[in-house]
C-alpha positions as CSV (number, residue, x, y, z in Angstrom):
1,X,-30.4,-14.1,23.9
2,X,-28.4,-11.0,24.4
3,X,-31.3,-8.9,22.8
4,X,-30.4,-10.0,18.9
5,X,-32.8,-11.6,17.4
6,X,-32.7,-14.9,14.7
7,X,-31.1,-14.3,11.9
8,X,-33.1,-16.0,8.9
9,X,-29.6,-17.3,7.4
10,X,-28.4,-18.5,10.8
11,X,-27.4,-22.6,10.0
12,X,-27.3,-21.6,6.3
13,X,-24.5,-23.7,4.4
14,X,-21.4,-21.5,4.3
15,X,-19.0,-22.2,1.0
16,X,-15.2,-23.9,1.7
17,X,-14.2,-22.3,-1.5
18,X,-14.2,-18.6,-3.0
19,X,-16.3,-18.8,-6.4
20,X,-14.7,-17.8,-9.3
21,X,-15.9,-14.6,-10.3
22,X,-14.3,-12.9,-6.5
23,X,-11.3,-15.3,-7.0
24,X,-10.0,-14.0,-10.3
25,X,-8.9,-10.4,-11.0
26,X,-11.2,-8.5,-13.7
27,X,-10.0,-9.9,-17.1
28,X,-11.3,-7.1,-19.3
29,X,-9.6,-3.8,-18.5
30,X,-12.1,-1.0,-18.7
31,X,-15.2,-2.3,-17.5
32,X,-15.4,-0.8,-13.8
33,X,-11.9,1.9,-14.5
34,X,-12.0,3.6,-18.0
35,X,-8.6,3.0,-19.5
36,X,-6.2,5.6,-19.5
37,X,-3.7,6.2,-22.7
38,X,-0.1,6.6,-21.5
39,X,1.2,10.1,-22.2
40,X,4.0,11.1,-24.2
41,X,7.0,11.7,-21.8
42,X,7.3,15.6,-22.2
43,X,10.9,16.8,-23.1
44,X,11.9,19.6,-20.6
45,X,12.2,23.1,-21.1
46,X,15.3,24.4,-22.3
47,X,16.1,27.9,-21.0
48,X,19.0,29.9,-22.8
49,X,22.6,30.0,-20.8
50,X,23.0,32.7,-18.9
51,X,25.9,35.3,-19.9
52,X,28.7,35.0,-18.5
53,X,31.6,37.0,-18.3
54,X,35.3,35.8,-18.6
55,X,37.7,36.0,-15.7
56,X,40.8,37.5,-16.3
57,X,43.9,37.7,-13.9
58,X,44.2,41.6,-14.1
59,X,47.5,41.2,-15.6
């Protein structure tokens, strides 16, 4: 009806419960995303201190 036609799974049996392999989070890290080495926390650059002249009261 409608113009769709039978589906060959239509009446098929569906599952109550999610089997475990799409239940449970990938227990080996690596296997679909290559794992990545944490990188050393980089120190920031240190620039010298600009000159500075002293301030005097003109006295």
């Amino acid at each position: 009806e409608h113009g769709h036609t039978e589906l060959e799974y239509a009446g098929a049996a569906v599952p109550k419960k999610m089997n475990r392999l799409g239940a449970l989070p990938p227990a080996v890290k690596g296997f679909f995303f290559p794992v990545e080495q944490p990188t050393p926390p980089s120190e920031a650059p240190v620039s010298p201190a600009p000159k500075r002249e002293e301030i005097t009261t003109g006295r």
